[in-house]
C-alpha positions as CSV (number, residue, x, y, z in Angstrom):
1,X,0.0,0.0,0.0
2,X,1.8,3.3,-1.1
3,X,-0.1,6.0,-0.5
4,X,0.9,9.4,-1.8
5,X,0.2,13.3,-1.1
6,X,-1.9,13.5,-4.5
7,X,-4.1,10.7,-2.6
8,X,-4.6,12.6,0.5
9,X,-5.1,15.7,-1.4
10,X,-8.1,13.9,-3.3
11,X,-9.3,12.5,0.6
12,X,-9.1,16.1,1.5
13,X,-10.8,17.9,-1.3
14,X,-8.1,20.5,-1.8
15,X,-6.0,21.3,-4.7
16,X,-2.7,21.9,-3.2
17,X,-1.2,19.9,-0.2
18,X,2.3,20.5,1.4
19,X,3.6,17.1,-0.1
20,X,6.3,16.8,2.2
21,X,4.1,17.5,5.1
22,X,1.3,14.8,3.3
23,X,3.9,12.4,2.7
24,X,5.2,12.3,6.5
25,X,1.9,11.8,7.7
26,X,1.5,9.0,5.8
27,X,4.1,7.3,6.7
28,X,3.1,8.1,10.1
29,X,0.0,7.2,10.0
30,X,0.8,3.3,8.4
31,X,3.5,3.0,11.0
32,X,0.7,3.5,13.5
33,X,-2.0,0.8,11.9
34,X,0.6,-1.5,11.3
35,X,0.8,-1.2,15.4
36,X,-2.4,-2.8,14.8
37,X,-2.0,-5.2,11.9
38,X,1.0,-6.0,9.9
39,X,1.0,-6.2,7.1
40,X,-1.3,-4.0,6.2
41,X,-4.0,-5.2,4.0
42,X,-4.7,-2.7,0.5
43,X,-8.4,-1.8,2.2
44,X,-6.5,-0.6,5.2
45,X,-5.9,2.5,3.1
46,X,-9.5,4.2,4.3
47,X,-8.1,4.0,7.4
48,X,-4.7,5.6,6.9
49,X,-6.3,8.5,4.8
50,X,-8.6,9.2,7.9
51,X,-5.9,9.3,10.3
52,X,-3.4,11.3,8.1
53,X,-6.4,13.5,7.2
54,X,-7.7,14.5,10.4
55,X,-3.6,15.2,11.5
56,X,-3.2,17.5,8.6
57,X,-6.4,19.4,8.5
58,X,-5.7,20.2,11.9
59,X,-1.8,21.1,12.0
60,X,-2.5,23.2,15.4
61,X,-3.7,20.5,17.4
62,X,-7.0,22.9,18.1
63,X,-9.4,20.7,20.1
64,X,-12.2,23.5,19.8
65,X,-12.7,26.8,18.4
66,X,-14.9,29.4,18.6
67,X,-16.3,32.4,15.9
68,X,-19.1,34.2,17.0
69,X,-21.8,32.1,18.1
70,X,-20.7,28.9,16.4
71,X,-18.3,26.2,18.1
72,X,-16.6,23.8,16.5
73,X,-15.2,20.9,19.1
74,X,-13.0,17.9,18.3
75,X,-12.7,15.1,20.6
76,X,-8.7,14.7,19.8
77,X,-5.9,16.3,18.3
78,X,-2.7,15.2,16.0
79,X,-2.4,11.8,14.6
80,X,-4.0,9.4,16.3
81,X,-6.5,5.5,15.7
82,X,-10.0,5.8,16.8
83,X,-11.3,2.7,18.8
84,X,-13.9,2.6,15.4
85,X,-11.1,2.1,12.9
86,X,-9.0,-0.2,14.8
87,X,-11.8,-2.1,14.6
88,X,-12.1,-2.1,11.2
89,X,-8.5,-2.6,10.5
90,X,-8.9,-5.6,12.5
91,X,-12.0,-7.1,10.8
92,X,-10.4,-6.1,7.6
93,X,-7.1,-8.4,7.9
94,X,-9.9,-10.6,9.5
95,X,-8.8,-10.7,12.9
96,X,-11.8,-9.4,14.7
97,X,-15.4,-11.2,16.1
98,X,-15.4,-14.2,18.6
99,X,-13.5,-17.5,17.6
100,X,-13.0,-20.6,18.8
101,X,-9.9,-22.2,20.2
102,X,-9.8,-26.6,20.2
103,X,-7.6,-27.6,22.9
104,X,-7.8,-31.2,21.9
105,X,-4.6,-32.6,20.3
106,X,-4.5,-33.6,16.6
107,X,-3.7,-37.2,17.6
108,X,-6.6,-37.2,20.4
109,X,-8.9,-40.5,19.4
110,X,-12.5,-39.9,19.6
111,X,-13.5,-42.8,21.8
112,X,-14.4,-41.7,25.3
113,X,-11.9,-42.4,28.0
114,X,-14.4,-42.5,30.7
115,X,-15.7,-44.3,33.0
116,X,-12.8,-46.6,32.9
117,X,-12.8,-50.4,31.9
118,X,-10.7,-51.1,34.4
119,X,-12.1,-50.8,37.9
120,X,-9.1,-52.1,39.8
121,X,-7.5,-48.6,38.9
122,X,-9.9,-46.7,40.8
123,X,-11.8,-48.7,43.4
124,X,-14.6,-47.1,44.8
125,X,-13.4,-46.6,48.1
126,X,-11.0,-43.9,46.4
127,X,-13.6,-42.3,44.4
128,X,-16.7,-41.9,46.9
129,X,-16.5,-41.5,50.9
130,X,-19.5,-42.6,53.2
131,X,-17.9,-41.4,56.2
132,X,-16.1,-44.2,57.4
């Protein structure tokens, strides 16, 4: 997956982007997913856009701001994973949901092993107390 500052350019809807600026975030940003998930699976690229996106409309780190009667918040500032797209990434390089882990041994036969045949190995005496 090589992203490029003419791709985050098109994310962003501007014409012109600092493409040294665009290109370090980038790279930043895939470090960061591939924290996640490595390697990084081609849909991952949503997710990297989003991260580098948010980092480079926001260059200030502003977490709100206010003109006139209107005020713009944002929950966090500079490049960071929301816990929605590490999700996705996960269920993209399908790693995520429940799954189920067999703890029986390849070799295991499938003939039960209990109660056993032989009741000189475990007399009942050892098995049950009545007390005495």
């Amino acid at each position: 997956m090589a992203l490029t500052a003419v791709d985050l350019a098109l994310y962003l809807g501007v014409e012109e982007i600092h493409a040294e600026r665009a290109d370090l975030l980038l790279s930043q940003a895939t470090v960061l997913a591939e924290s996640v998930v490595k390697p990084l699976p081609a849909a991952a690229s949503a997710i990297v856009l989003a991260m580098a996106g948010r980092a480079y409309a926001n260059p200030q780190g502003v977490s709100s701001e206010t003109v006139g009667p209107y005020t713009v918040s944002r929950p966090q500032a500079g490049l960071y994973m929301t816990k929605a797209e590490t999700a996705a990434l996960k269920r993209i390089a399908g790693r995520g949901g429940a799954f189920t882990i067999d703890p029986t041994p390849a070799d295991a036969s499938p003939a039960a092993t209990w109660p056993l045949e032989d009741a000189d190995l475990w007399p009942e005496s050892r098995l049950w107390s009545d007390g005495e």
